[in-house]
ZAMARGU-4260 file (C-alpha; in steps of 0.2 Angstrom, whole numbers, plus 5000, padded with zeros to 4 digits):
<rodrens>
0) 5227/4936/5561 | 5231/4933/5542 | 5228/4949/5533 | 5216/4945/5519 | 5217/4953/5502
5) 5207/4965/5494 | 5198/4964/5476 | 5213/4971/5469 | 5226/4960/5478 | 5229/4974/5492
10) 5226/4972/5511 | 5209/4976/5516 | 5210/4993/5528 | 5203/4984/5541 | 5214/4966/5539
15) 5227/4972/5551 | 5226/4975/5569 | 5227/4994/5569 | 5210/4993/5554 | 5202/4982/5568
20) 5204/4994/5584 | 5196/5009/5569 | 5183/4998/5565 | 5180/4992/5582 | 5179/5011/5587
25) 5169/5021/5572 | 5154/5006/5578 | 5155/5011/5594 | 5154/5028/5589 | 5139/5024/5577
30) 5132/5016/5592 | 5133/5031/5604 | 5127/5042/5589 | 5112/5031/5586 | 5108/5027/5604
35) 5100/5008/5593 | 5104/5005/5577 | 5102/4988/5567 | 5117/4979/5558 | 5116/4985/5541
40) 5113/5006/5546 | 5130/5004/5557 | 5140/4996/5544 | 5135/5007/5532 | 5139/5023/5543
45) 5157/5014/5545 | 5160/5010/5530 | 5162/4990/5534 | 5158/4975/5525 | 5142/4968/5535
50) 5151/4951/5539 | 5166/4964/5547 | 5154/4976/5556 | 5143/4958/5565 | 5159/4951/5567
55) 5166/4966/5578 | 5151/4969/5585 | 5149/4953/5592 | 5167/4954/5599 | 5162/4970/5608
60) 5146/4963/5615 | 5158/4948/5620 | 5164/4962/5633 | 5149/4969/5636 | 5155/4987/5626
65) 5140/4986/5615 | 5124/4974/5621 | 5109/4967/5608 | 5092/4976/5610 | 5078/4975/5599
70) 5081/4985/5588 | 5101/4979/5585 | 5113/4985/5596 | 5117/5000/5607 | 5128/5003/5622
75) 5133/4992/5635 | 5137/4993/5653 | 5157/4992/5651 | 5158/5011/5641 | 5145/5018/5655
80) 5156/5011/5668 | 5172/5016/5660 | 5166/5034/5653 | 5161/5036/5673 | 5177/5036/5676
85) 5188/5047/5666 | 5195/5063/5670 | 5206/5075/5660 | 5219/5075/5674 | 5222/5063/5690
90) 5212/5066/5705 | 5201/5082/5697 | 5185/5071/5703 | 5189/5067/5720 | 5197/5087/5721
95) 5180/5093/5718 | 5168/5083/5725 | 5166/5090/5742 | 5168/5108/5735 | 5156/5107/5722
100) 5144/5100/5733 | 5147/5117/5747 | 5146/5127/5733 | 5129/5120/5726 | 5123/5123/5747
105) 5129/5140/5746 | 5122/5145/5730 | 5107/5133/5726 | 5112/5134/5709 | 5117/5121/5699
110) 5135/5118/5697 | 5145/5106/5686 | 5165/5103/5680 | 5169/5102/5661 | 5184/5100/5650
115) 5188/5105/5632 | 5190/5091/5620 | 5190/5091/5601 | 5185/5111/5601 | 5169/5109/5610
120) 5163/5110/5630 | 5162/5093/5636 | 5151/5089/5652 | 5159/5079/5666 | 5145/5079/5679
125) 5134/5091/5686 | 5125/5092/5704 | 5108/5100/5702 | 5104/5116/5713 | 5086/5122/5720
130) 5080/5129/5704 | 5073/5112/5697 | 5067/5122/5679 | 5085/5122/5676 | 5089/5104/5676
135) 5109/5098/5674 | 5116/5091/5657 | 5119/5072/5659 | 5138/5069/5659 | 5146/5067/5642
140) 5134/5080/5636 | 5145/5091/5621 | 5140/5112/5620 | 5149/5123/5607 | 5168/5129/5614
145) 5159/5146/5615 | 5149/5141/5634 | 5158/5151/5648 | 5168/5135/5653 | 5174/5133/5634
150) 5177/5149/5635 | 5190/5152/5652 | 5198/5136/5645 | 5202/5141/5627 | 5207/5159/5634
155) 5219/5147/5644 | 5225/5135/5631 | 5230/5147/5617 | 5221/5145/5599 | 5230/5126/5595
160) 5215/5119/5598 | 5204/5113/5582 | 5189/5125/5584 | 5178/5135/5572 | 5185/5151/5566
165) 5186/5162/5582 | 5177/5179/5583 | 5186/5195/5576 | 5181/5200/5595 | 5186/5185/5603
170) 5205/5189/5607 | 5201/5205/5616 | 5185/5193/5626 | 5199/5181/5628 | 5212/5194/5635
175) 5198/5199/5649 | 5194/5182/5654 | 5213/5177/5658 | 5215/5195/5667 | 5200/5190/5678
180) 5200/5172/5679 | 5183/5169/5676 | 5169/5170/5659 | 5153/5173/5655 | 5140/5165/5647
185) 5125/5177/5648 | 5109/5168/5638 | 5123/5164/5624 | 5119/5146/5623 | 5104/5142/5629
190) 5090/5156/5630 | 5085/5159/5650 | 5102/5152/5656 | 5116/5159/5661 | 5134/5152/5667
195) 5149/5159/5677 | 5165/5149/5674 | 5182/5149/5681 | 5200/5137/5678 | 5207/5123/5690
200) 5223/5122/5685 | 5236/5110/5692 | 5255/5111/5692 | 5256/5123/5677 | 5244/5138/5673
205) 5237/5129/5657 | 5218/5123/5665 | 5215/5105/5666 | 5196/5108/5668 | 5182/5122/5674
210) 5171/5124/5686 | 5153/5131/5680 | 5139/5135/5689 | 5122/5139/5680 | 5111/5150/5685
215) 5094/5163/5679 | 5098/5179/5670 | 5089/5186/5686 | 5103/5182/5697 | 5118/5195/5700
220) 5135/5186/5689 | 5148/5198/5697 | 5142/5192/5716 | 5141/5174/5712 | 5158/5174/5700
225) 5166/5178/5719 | 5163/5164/5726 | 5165/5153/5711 | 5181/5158/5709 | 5188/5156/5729
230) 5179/5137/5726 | 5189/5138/5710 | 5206/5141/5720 | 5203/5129/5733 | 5200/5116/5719
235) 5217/5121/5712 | 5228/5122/5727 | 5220/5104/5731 | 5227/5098/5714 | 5244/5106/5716
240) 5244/5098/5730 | 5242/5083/5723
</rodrens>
């Protein structure tokens, strides 16, 4: 590609090939914000040229990244597909697929695997559980880091991670949660929901996701944080094994 010049003789950020992969990825960004958005509201969120922005969405419509709808463009079959299958570590799906789904038979609640990414609680997949008034996040759903799965995974990470300011309480909270191996999230997300969450670690002890199960206020967190956490230590003796 022949870099083109800017009005003032420089390279345009978005002549070379690492501008291209930015510019390529803020619209598929802008896409997934927007769920549809026309040609000129993306461009103008990526701050692209409008010839730039068609050019590089029709590349990534090309590969079916991005498809066109009425109302412009939005996402296309190739990120679903692909977003389906990442994992924060090598096998964790196939580790707790079986588990998970005994655990949702022995419980009835709903129970799900998240990871930590950019400071905030980022939902994998969920398997609903009896109580159908509390329907499971779709995967790739974001909460605050401050759910109980964000919660036993930055007690296990340590504070490099690029969160909010923490709590003045949160480093004795955090403390407590790496003593028992397993957090709480009592009503402090979303009113009338609680969640009980504990680490699957692999060959070190820094968690590589967590294993949640939500459930009503009603229900007893101690009694079920029991056998989350033996599911928990199966999950994690599987991916040692590994």
């Amino acid at each position: 590609m022949t870099p083109t010049a800017g009005p003032s003789g420089g390279l345009r950020p978005w002549a070379n090939g690492r501008g291209v992969l930015q510019g390529a990825f803020g619209l598929l960004g802008a896409v997934d914000r927007a769920g549809e958005a026309g040609l000129t509201r993306l461009a103008a969120e990526c701050g692209l040229p409008k010839t730039t922005a068609y050019r590089l969405l029709e590349q990534l419509v090309a590969l079916n990244a991005v498809e066109r709808c009425r109302g412009g463009y939005r996402m296309g079959p190739r990120m679903f597909r692909l977003g389906q299958e990442w994992q924060p570590h090598p096998g964790l799906r196939a580790a707790v697929r079986d588990p998970v789904r005994r655990l949702v038979g022995a419980t009835g609640a709903t129970v799900g695997i998240s990871a930590l990414r950019e400071g905030q609680t980022l939902v994998l997949d969920w398997i609903p559980g009896e109580d159908t008034a509390l329907p499971p996040p779709r995967g790739g759903t974001v909460w605050p880091w401050f759910t109980a799965a964000g919660k036993v995974l930055v007690a296990g990470t340590g504070h490099t991670l690029p969160l909010d300011r923490l709590p003045a309480s949160w480093p004795r909270e955090a403390e407590r949660v790496r003593e028992r191996g397993v957090a709480f999230d009592r009503e402090e997300v979303v009113p009338g929901v609680c969640c009980v969450a504990v680490p699957l670690h692999a060959a070190d002890r820094v968690p590589v996701a967590a294993l949640c199960v939500l459930t009503r206020p009603a229900q007893h967190l101690e009694r079920l944080a029991d056998v989350v956490q033996r599911t928990g230590r199966a999950i994690s003796a599987s991916l040692r094994g590994r």
